[in-house]
Structures are given as C-alpha cells and as structure tokens.
N, C-alpha and C positions, 0 to 999 in steps of 0.2 A: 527758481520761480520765474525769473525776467526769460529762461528760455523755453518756458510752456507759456509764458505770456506771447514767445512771437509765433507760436503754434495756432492759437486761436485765430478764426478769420483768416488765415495763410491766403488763402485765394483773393479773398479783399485786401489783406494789405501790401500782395506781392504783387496781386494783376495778372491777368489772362490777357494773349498767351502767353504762357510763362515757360522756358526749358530747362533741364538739367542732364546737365552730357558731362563723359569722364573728361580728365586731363587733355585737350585732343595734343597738343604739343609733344606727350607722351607716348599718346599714344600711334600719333602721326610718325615719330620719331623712333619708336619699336617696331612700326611695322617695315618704316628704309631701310633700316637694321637690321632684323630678320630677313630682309630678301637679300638684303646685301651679302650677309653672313651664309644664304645657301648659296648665293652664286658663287662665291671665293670657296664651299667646300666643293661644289660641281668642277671649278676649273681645278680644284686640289688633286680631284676623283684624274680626272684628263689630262694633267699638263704633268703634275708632279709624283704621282705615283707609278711604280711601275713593277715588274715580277722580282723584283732583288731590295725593296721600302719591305722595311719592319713589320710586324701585324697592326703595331700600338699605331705607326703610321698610317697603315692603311682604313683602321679603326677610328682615329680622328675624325675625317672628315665626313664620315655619313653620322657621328656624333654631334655633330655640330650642324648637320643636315636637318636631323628629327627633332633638336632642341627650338631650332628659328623655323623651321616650319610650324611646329607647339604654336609657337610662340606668335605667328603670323594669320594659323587659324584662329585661335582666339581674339584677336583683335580685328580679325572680319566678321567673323560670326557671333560675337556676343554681344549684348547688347552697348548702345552707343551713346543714345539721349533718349531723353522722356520729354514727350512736349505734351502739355497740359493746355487743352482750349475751352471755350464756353461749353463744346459739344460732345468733347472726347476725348478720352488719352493715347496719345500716339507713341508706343516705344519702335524705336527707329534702330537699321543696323547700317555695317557699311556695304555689306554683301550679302545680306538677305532683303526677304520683301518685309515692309514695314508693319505692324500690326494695330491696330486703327479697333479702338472697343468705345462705343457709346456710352454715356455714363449711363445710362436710362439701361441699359443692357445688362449691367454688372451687378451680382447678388451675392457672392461671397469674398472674402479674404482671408487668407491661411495662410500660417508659416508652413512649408513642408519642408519637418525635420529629418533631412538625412542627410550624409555625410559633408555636404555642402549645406549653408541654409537657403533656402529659395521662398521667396512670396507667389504663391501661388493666389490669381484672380480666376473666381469662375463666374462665368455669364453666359448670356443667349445671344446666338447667332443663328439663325436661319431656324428656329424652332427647334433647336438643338443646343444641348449643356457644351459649352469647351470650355477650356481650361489654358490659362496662359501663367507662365511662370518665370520671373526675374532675380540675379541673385539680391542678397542682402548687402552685399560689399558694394554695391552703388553708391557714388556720395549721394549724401543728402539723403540718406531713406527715411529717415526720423517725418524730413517739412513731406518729402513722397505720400507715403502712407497715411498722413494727416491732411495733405491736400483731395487724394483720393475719397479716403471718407467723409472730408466735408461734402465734396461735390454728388456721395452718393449717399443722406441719409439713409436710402431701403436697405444697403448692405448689411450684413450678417459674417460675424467676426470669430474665430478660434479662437479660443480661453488666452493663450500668448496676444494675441493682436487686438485683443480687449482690454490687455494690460499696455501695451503701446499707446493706442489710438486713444486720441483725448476725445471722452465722450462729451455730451450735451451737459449733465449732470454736471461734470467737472469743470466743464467751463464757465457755467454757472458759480460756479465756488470757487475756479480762481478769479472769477472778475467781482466776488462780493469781495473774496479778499485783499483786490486790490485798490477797491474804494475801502476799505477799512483802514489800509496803511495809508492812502492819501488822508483821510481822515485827519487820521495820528496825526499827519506830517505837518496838515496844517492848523491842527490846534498847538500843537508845539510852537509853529513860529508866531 
C-alpha cells in the first residue's frame, strides 16, 4: 500500500525536472572495458599471433572482439536517462540524437510483447503517428510509466498498462483508504 501511496502525485511530490538514468558508474565503467578488451584482442590479432598459434588461439581473440564490441554498442546506443520536464519527456542516448515528445503530443501507451518486453509510446509529430519505444528493464519503470500518465490524462492504455498504471478511480480509493486507517489510528490513541 505505502508503495502505491508513493505513486500518487509522483510529479508533485518528486518535482520537475526530474531524471532517471542507469547505473552511469557501470555503465561508464563497461564501456572502458569493452574498448579496452578490443584493443588487447586487436594487439593479440598483430603482436601475438602468427602462422604456427593453434586455431583455439587464433579464435580467441576476435572472441573477445565481438563480445566487447556487443557490449560497447549497447551502452552507446540504448537508452541512457529519461528527463521528465514541465513540457516534455526527453529519453537521452550517448550516441544517438536525443528524442524530445511533448506531453500534449502523446496518445498511446503499450507493452509491445515480444521476445524483449518494450513500452512502446505513440503520438503526433509533424501531423504524422510515430512510434517510440523503450525497454522495460529501465530502473524505475514502475514511478516512469505513472509519471507519464499523470502528465498525460488524454492517453489511451493496452489491457497490461491498465493493470500498471494507477488510474484516477484508484487513486481515489487508495487515498479514502488511507484516511480511513489514519482514522483508525487516531481513535485508537
């Protein structure tokens, strides 16, 4: 209950602007690592292998090429932080361009279930539908996705993101029910 109580009002009681970005320590710290890791298999590829090195050895290091490379795309190009303002929700990368959606703009929200789970936001851009879509492994999607729909009553929600998102109704009934329990608490003392 006390953790749908800090859902209510998110926007009022956290404040604009508000962000929410991964680990950057981490993920600052995977991306050194992954370059570092392809540069010691590149000098591997050039210094230490040669036409008489095992296959397994020569197999190593472009192994260890495609895992930190994996590994260094992803943490350029996925998403980074979520900044939350009076006028818009900004999701930020480190190596792409930033995507910048008016609240006034956005009309749907939807889990799109497939083999990853992804939120998919659709709204109006230039008199045209797009579509933008983040994963669900983001911290914080729970206050995300309840921050969002506060700021966009008009929005329109998928059967799953209905069952998330704390409606009007609900919040309604959890704040009767939490003057009922102050009630309680203070006819008891």
């Amino acid at each position: 209950m006390e953790q749908l109580d800090n859902l209510i009002d998110i926007n009022k009681k956290r404040g604009l602007p508000r962000i929410y970005r991964f680990n950057q320590f981490i993920r600052w710290f995977t991306l050194i690592f992954g370059i570092a890791a392809i540069a010691y298999a590149i000098w591997m590829i050039f210094a230490r292998i040669d036409a008489d090195s095992s296959k397994f050895f020569k197999f190593v290091p472009f192994a260890i090429m495609f895992l930190a490379l994996n590994s260094v795309l992803k943490n350029l190009l996925y998403l980074n932080s979520i900044h939350f303002t009076t006028d818009s929700v900004i999701f930020r990368y480190i190596a792409r361009k930033s995507v910048v959606i008016p609240w006034s703009s956005l009309k749907r929200m939807e889990l799109n279930d497939s083999k990853r789970k992804w939120i998919r936001l659709r709204f109006e851009q230039n008199d045209s539908e797009k579509t933008f879509e983040f994963t669900m492994s983001f911290p914080n999607m729970l206050e995300i996705v309840n921050s969002i729909a506060e700021m966009c009553p008009q929005m329109e929600y998928d059967k799953f993101m209905e069952k998330v998102i704390i409606m009007p109704h609900e919040k309604e009934q959890i704040q009767k029910n939490k003057k009922k329990q102050q009630n309680v608490e203070i006819m008891d003392k």
